[in-house]
C-alpha positions in Angstrom: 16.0 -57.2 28.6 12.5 -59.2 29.0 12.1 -59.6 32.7 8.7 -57.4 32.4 6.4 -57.7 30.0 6.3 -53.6 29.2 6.8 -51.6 25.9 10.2 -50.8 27.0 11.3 -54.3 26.6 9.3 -55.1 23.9 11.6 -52.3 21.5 14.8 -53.8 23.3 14.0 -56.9 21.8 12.8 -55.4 18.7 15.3 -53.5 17.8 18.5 -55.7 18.8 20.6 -56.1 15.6 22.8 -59.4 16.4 21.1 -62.2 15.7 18.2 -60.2 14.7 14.8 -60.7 11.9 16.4 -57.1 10.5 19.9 -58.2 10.5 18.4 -61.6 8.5 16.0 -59.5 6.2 17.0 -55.8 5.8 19.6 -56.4 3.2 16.9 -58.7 1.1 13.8 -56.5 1.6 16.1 -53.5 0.5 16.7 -55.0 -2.8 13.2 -56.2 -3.4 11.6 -53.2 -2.5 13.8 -51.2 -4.9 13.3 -53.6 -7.8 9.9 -53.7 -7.1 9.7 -49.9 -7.3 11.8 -50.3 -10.1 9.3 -52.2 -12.4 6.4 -49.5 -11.1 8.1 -47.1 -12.3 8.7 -48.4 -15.9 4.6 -49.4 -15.9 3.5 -46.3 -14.9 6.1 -43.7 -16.9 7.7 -45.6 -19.6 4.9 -47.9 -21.1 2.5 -46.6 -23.5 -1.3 -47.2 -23.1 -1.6 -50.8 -24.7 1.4 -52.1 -23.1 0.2 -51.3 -19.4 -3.2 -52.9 -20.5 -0.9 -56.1 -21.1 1.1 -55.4 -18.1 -2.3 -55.2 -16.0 -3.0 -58.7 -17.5 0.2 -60.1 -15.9 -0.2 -58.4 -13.2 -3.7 -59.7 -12.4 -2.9 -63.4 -13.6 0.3 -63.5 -11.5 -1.6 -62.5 -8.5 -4.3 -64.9 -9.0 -4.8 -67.8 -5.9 -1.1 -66.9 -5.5 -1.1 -67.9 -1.9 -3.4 -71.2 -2.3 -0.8 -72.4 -4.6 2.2 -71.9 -2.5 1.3 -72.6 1.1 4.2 -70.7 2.8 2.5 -71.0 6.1 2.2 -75.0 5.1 5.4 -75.8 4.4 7.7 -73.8 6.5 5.5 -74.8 8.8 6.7 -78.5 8.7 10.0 -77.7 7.8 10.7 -75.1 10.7 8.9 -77.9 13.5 11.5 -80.6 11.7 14.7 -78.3 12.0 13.8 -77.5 15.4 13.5 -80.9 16.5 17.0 -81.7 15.3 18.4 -78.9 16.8 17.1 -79.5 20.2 18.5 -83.4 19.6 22.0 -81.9 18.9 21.8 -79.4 21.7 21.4 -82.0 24.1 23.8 -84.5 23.0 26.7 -81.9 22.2 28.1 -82.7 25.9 28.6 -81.6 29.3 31.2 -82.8 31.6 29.8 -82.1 35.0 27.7 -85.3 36.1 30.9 -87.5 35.3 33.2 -85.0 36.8 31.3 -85.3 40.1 31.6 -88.7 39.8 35.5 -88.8 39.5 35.6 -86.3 42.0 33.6 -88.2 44.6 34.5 -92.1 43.6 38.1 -92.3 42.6 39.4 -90.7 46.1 42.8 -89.7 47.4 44.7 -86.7 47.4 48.0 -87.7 46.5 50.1 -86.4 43.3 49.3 -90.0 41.4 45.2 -90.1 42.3 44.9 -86.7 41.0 46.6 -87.0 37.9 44.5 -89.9 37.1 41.1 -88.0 37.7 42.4 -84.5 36.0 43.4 -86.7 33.2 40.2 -88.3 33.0 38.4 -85.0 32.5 40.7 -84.2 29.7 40.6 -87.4 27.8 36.7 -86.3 28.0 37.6 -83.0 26.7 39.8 -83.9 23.9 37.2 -86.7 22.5 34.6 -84.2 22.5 37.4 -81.5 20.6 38.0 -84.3 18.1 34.9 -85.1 16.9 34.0 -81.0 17.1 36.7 -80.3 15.2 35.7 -82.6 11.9 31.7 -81.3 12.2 32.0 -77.8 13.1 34.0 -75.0 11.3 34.4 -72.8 14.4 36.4 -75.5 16.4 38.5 -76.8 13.2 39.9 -72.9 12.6 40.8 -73.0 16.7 42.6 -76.3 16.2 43.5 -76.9 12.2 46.0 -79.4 13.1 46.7 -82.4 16.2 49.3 -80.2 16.8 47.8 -77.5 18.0 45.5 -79.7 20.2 48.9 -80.1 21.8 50.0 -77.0 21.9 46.7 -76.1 23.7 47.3 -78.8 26.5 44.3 -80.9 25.3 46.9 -83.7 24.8 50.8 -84.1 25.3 53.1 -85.0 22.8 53.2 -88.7 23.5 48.7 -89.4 23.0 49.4 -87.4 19.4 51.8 -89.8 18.4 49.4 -92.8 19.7 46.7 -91.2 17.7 48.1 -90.4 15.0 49.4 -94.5 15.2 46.0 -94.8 14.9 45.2 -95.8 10.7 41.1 -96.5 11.4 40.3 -92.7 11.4 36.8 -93.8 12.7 38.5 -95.1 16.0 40.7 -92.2 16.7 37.6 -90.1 18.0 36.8 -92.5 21.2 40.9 -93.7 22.0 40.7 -90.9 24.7 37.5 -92.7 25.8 39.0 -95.9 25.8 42.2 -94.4 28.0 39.6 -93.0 30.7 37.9 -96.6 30.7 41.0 -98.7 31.1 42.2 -95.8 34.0 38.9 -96.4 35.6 39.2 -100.0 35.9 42.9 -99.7 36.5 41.3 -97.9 39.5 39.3 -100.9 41.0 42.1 -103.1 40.0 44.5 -101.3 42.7 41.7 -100.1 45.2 41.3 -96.7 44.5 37.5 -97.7 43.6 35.6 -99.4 46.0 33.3 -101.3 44.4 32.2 -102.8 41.3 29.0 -101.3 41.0 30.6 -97.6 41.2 32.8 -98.6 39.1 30.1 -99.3 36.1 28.3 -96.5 36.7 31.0 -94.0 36.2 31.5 -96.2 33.2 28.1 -96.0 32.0 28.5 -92.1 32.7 31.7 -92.1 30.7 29.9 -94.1 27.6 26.8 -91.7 27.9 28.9 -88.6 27.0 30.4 -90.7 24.1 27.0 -91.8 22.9 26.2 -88.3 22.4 28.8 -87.1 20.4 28.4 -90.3 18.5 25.0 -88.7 17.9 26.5 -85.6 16.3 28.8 -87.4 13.9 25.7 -89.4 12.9 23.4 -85.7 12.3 26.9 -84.9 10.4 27.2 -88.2 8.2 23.2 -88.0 7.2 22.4 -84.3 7.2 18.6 -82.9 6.1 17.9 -84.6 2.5 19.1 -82.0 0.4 15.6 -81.7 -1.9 13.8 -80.7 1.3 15.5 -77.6 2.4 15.8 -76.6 -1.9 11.8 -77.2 -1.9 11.6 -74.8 1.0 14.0 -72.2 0.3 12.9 -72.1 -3.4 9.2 -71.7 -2.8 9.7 -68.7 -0.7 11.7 -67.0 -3.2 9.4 -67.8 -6.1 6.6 -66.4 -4.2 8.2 -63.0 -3.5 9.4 -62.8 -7.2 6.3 -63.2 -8.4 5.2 -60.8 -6.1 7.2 -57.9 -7.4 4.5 -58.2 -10.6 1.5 -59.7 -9.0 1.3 -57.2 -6.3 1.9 -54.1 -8.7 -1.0 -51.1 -7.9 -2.6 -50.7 -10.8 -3.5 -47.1 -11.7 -4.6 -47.0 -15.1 -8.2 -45.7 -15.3 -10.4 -48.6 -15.5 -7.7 -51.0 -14.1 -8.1 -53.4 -10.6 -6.9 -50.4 -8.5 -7.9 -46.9 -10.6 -10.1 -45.5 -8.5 -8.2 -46.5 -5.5 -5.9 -44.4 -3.4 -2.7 -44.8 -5.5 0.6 -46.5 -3.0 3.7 -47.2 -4.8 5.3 -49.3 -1.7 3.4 -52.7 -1.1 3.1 -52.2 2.8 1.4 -55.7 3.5 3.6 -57.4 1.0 6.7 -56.2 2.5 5.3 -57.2 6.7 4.9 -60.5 4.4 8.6 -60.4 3.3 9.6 -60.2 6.6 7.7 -62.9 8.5 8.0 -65.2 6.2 12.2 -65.3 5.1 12.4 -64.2 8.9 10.7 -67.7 9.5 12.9 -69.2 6.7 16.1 -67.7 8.2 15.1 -69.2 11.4 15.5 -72.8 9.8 18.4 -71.7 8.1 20.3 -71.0 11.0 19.1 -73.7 12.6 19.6 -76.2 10.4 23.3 -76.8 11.3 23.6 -75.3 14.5 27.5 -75.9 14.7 28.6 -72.8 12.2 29.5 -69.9 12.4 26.0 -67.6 12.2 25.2 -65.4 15.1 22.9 -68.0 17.0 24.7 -71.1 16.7 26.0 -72.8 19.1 29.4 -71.8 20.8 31.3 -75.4 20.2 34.5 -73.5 21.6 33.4 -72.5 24.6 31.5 -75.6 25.5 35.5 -77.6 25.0 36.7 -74.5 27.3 33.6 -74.8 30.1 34.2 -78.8 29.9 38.1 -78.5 30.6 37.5 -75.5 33.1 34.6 -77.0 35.2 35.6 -80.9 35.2 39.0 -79.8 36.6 37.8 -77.4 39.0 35.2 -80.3 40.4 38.0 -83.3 40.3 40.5 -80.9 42.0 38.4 -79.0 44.4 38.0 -81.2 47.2 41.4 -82.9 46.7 44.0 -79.9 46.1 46.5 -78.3 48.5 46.3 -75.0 49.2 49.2 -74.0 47.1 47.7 -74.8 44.0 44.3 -73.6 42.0 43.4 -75.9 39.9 44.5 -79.4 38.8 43.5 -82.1 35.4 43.2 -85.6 34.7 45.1 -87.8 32.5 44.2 -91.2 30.3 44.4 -95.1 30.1 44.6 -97.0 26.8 45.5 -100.7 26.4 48.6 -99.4 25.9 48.6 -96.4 28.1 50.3 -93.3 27.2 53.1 -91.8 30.5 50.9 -90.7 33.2 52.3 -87.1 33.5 51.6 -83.5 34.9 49.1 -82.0 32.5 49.7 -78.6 30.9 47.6 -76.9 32.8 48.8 -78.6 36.4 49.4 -76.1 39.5 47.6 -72.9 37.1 45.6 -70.7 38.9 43.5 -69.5 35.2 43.5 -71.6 33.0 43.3 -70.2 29.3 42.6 -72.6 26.6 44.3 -71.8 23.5 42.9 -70.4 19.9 44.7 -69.5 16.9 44.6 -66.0 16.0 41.8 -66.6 13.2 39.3 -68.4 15.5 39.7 -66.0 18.5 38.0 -63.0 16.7 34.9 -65.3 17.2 32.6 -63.2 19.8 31.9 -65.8 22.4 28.4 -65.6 25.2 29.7 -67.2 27.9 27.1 -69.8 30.3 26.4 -66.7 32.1 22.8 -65.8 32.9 21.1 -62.3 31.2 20.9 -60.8 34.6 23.9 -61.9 36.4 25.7 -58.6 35.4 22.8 -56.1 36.4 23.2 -53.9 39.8 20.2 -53.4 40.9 21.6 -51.4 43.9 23.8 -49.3 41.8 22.4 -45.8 44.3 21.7 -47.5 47.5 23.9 -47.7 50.8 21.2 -50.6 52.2 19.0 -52.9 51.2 16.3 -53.8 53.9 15.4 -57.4 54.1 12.2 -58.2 55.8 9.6 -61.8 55.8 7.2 -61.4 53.2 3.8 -59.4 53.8 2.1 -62.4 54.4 4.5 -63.5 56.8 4.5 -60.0 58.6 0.5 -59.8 59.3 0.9 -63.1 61.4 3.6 -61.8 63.7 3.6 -59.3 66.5 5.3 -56.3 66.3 8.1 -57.3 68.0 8.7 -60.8 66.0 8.9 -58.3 62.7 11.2 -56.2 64.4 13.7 -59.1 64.9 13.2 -60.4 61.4 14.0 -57.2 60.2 18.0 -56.7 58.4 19.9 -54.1 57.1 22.1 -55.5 54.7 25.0 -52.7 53.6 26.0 -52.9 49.7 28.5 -50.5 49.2 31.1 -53.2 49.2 28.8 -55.2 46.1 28.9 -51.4 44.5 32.5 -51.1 44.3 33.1 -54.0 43.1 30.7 -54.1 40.4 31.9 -50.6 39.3 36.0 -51.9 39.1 34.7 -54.9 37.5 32.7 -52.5 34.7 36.0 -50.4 34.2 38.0 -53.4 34.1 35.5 -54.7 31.7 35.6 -51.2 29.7 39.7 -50.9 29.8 39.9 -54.2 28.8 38.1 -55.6 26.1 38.5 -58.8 24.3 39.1 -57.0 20.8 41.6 -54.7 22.2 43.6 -57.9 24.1 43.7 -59.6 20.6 44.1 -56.7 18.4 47.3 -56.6 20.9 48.2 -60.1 20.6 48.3 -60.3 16.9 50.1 -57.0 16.4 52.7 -58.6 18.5 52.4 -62.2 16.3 53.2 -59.4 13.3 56.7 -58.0 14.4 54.6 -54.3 15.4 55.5 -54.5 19.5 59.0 -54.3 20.5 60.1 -57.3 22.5 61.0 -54.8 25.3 57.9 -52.7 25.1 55.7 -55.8 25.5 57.9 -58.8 27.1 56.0 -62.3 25.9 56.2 -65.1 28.6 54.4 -67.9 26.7 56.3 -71.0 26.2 57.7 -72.4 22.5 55.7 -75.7 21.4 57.3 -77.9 18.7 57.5 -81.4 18.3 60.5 -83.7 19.6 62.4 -85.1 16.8 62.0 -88.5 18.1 58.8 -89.7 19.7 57.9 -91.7 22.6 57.9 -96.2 22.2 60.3 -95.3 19.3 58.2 -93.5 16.8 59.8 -91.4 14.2 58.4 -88.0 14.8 57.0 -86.5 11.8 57.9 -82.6 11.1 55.3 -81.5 9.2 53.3 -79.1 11.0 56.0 -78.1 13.8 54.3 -74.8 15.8 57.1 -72.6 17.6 56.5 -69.3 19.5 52.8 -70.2 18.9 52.9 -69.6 15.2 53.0 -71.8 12.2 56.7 -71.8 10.8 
């Protein structure tokens, strides 16, 4: 919607709603502006004479050096550049999968049933550290999985590393034991010669501890947030100001007064552009100052987990699977190692991370670039493709002739206008409007046949554990 630097994409962007100054402001200004009008109204028709004279008074003292002593542009200044800095810092250390993946997918080689197990396994062990710690800092990720249970039922774990964690009584620990599986699989990996060397072996280590320094990082932004006077100095200060404007900036239009002889306004035009660029700028670091909500513009911690599992299994697997299966995962390694076993997801051709009902209303922006969508050939048959001009006045007429190509796009057109109507049939609200009027008894069980497996715990677990039953899920619902 920016690409050119015209008017036309200057009001796109201005007048977006969704993560939007108006959609921040509008609700706030409305109320100000109305009990600002409010208070003109009573000064210029209920007061009598003497009392607006002592209105006027306020007026003019409240107004007085009123910016000099509340330096807005000062201290959100400071305050935005601080929340800004933080948020970059937790952006970067939130955790991508791909450099390691490549790693497993290129180091730990072999394409037999037991090599890729160990490297799908090692790109959900990944996953799952990065969905436990998510899941204790960031609300959108703890409604998707409220429970270890449902990180099972998901296929983020089997039933056998639950019971392992859970075994687990430092809760600190529990985040990096899927770490410590993917490091003791790794060395298990030079130990029987499925790693070459040493050295490759420490640097997919060291690739490995990178991604768990990172989300170390995040629980440490989570243990010591912002120091909670700051933001109340902030947030305070900007409200004051705009109270006190709803009497300091009051047109006076009693005869004699500051503005009599002035052309009489009852809205406060420069007061309210001031309203808006300054709690727009305060919004700003209120959203940003804990990116992992659930505002507009935070980030989307679900569908970083999803991209993680997705992508690291689609690089481990590439290269390695048969041709009569899509993709394929990676299991763990503790000191006591959990049953090297198929994962959930093993032999699936689209793979579809679970949510529970509540968290899949979330609208999610997939990593897919603002113009990847756009058909910019939407009523053309061709597209000629020729060397640039400055290319073209160096050759003869006969070397531009064999540069030139006719490229044919109907094909690209019809199958960007059945993946718009599939798009337009098929919406994500309507799919899980579906889904949940199914969950609530309002489908038939012949007029929408379900396929999804039951998921509940064993009654016994593995090494002899008592299972406990407290949070069994069957049919994908909570009994």
């Amino acid at each position: 919607d920016v690409s050119q630097t015209n008017f036309k994409s200057f009001f796109r962007l201005l007048f977006r709603w969704r993560g939007s100054v108006w959609k921040a402001v509008l609700s706030q200004l409305t109320v100000w502006t109305i009990i600002f009008l409010s208070i003109s109204f009573i000064y210029r028709y209920v007061l009598d004479e003497r009392q607006q004279k002592n209105f006027e008074s306020l007026v003019e003292y409240m107004d007085k050096k009123l910016d000099s002593n509340i330096p807005l542009t000062f201290l959100l200044g400071f305050f935005v550049t601080f929340v800004v800095g933080r948020w970059q810092s937790i952006l970067s250390n939130i955790g991508w999968i791909d450099d390691a993946a490549i790693l497993f997918s290129t180091y730990i080689r072999g394409g037999d049933e037991r090599v890729r197990i160990l490297r799908r396994n090692l790109v959900r062990y990944m996953t799952l550290s990065q969905a436990l710690v998510l899941r204790d800092i960031s609300m959108q990720v703890r409604k998707r999985f409220p429970t270890l249970d449902t990180l099972a039922a998901s296929g983020l774990l089997t039933e056998e590393e639950m019971y392992v964690l859970e075994g687990i009584h430092d809760p600190y620990s529990r985040y990096w034991a899927p770490i410590q599986w993917s490091i003791n699989i790794i060395y298990d990996c030079k130990v029987t010669g499925t790693i070459d060397d040493f050295y490759i072996m420490t640097k997919i280590v060291e690739e490995v501890n990178k991604f768990r320094h990172g989300l170390a990082s995040l629980l440490k932004y989570d243990w010591v947030p912002v120091p909670l006077v700051y933001p109340q100095v902030i947030f305070l200060a900007v409200r004051f100001y705009f109270v006190i404007c709803l009497v300091g900036r009051q047109f006076l239009v009693r005869q004699g007064a500051r503005d009599g002889g002035a052309f009489d306004i009852w809205l406060p035009i420069t007061t309210m552009v001031q309203f808006i660029v300054y709690m727009g700028w305060m919004k700003v670091a209120e959203a940003l100052l804990n990116p992992l909500g659930e505002d507009d513009d935070d980030l989307e911690c679900n569908y970083i987990i999803d991209k993680n599992l997705v992508t690291g299994i689609e690089i481990v697997e590439g290269p390695w699977a048969p041709g009569s299966t899509g993709y394929a995962l990676v299991e763990e390694g503790l000191a006591k190692i959990p049953t090297q076993k198929k994962d959930e997801f093993w032999g699936s051709h689209k793979i579809a991370p679970l949510y529970s009902l509540e968290s899949a209303k979330r609208s999610v922006h997939p990593l897919i670039g603002s113009a990847a969508k756009i058909n910019l050939v939407k009523n053309k048959e061709e597209i000629i493709m020729t060397p640039h001009k400055n290319k073209l006045s160096e050759m003869s007429e006969q070397e531009q002739k064999s540069h030139l190509r006719r490229v044919r796009v109907s094909d690209h057109n019809t199958h960007h206008e059945k993946m718009r109507s599939h798009e337009k049939d098929h919406s994500p609200d309507t799919a899980l409007n579906r889904i949940r009027d199914r969950a609530n008894g309002k489908y038939s069980q012949t007029a929408v046949p379900t396929n999804g497996q039951d998921w509940a715990r064993g009654e016994i677990a593995p090494w002899g554990i008592r299972a406990p039953m407290t949070n069994n899920y069957v049919n994908g619902y909570d009994n």
